[in-house]
C-alpha positions in Angstrom: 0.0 0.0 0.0 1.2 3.7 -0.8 1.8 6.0 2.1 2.6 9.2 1.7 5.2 9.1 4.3 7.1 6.5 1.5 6.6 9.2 -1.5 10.3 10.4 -2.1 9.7 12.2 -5.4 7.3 14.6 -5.5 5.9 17.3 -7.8 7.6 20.3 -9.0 5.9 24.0 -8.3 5.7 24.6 -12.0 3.8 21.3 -13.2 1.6 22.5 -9.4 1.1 25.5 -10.8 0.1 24.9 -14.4 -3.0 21.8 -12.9 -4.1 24.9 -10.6 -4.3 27.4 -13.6 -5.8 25.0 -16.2 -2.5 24.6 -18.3 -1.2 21.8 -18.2 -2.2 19.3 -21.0 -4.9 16.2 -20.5 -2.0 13.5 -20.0 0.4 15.8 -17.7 -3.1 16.6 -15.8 -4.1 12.9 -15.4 -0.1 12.0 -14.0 -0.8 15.4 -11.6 -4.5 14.3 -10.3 -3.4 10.7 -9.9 -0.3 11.7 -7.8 -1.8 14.0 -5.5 -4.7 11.2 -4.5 -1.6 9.4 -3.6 0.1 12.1 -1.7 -0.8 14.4 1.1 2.4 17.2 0.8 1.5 17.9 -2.8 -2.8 17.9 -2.7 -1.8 20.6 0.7 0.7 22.5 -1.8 -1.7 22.0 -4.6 -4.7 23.2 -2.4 -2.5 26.6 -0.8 -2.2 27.3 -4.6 -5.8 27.1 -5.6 -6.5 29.2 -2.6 -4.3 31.6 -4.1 -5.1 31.4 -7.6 -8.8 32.5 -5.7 -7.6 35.4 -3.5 -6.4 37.0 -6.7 -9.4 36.4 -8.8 -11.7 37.7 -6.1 -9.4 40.9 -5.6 -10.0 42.1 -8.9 -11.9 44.9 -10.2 -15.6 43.8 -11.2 -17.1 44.0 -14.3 -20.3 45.9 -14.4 -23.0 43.5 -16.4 -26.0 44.9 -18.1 -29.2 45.2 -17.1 -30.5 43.3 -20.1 -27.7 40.7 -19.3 -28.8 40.1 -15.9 -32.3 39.8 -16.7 -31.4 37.0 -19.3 -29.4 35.2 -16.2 -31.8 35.7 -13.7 -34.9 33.9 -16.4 -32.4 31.3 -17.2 -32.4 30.2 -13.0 -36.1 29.3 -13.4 -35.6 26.8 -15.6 -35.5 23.4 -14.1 -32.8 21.5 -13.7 -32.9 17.4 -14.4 -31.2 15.7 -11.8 -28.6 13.0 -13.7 -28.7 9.5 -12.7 -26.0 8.5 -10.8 -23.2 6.6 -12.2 -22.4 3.4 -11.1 -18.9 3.1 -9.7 -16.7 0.0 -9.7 -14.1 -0.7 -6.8 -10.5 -0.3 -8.2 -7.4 -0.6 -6.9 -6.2 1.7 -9.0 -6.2 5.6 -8.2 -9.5 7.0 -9.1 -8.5 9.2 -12.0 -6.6 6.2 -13.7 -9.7 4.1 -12.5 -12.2 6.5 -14.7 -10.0 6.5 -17.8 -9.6 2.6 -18.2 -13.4 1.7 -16.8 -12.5 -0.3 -13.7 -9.5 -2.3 -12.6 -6.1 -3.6 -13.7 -8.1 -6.1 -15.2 -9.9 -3.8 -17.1 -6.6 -2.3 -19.0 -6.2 -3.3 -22.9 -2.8 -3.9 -22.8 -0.4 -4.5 -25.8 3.4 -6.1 -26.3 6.1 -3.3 -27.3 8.8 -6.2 -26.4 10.9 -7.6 -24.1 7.7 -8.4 -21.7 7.2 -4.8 -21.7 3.4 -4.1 -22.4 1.4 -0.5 -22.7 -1.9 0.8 -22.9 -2.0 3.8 -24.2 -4.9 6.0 -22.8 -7.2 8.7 -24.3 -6.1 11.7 -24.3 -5.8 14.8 -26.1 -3.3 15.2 -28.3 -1.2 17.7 -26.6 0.9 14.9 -25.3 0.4 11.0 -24.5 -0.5 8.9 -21.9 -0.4 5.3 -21.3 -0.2 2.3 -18.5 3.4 0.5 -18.3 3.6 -3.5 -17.5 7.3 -3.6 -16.7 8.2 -7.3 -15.7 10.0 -7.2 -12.3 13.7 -7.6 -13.1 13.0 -6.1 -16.8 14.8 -2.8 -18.7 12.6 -0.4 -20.5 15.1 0.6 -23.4 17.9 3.3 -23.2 16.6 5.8 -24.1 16.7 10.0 -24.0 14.1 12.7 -24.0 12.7 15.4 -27.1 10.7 16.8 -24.3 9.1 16.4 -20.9 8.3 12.7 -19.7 6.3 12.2 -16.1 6.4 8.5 -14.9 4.1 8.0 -12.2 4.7 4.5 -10.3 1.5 2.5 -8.9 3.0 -0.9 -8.5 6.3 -2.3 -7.8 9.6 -0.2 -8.1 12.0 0.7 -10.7 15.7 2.1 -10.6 17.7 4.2 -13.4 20.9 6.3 -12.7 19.2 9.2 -11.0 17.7 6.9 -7.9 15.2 3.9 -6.7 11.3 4.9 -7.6 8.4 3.3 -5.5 4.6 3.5 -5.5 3.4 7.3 -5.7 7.1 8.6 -6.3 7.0 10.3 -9.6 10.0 11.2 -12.3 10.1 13.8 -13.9 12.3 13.4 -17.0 13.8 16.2 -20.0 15.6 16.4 -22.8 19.3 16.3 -20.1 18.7 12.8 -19.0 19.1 9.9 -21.0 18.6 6.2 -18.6 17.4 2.5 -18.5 15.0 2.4 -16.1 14.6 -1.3 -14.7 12.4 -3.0 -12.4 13.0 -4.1 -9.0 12.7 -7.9 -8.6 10.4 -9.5 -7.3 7.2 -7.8 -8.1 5.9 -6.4 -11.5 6.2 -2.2 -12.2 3.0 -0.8 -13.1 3.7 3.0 -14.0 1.4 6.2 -15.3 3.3 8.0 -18.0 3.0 11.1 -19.8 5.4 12.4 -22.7 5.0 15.5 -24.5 7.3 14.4 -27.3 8.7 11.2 -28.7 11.6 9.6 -26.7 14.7 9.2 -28.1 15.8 5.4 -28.7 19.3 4.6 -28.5 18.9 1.1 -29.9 18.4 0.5 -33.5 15.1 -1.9 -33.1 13.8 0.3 -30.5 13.8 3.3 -33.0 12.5 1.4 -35.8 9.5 0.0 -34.1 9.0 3.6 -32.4 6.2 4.6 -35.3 4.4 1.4 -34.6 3.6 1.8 -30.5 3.5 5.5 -30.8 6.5 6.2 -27.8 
């Protein structure tokens, strides 16, 4: 089980910043939502910012609306509202906003071989940058590999280690275009991982590169 008192890695204030504001892109959003139900120092940070982000809004100068304006808003409140039925909810293991984009479970996950025993499921979201679900076997490499752009890996399962340190549940990397690793899982259990790139990676190996196109990394 996560605790946050494990969490090591955290978020950065600018990707904080950019979920407050609205910024970010869908994939970087999901990794930020799905860390901070994991983690209680970032959801406080993430909370002090919104409160913020609030304080300013409310201490600027109002707009004067019309009286025509007004009387259209004021009509509009008399209309009734239909009440939605209420969605049923599955029990998941996994963090509620990766839980909503897959419908359910780990078992729930389409997953598909990029090699190695390595297997992804890419998720949908917009096209500002990708996410997807990593099956790392425990004791297998993800290929060497560098960075065009920004990558956040998430971890929900297992462990993994690359040059920079040891990753467990909730800890989140964030990778860019200065750090080029192998990340590889820690024996004895599988590494499940949320990640979000904002450009292709760079493959170091020659198969990795040519099947690049085909799994859309």
């Amino acid at each position: 089980m996560t605790t946050c008192s494990s969490i090591r890695h955290h978020l950065n204030d600018a990707l904080l910043m950019g979920y407050a504001s609205g910024h970010l892109s869908e994939a970087f959003g999901l990794v930020v939502a799905t860390h901070v139900t994991l983690c209680d120092d970032c959801r406080a940070r993430l909370e002090s910012l919104e409160a913020l982000g609030g304080a300013v809004i409310e201490s600027e100068q109002e707009t004067p609306v019309s009286t025509e304006a007004l009387a259209r808003m004021m009509a509009r409140l008399d209309v009734p509202v239909v009440a939605a039925p209420p969605i049923a909810r599955r029990k998941s293991s996994l963090p509620a906003p990766v839980a909503a984009y897959v419908g359910g479970d780990l078992g729930s996950v389409k997953w598909r071989p990029v090699g190695g025993g390595v297997r992804q499921a890419i998720l949908p979201t917009g096209s500002q940058a990708t996410a997807r679900l990593l099956h790392i076997p425990a004791g297998q490499a993800v290929p060497d590999h560098g960075h065009r752009g920004t990558e956040l890996t998430l971890v929900l399962r297992g462990a993994f280690r690359d040059a920079t340190d040891r990753f467990g549940p909730g800890d989140l990397e964030i990778a860019d275009e200065d750090l080029s690793h192998k990340p590889v899982a820690e024996a004895g259990e599988d590494c499940i991982c949320l990640a979000a790139t904002d450009a292709p990676l760079r493959f170091l190996g020659i198969i990795p590169r040519l099947m690049q196109p085909l799994f859309r990394i």
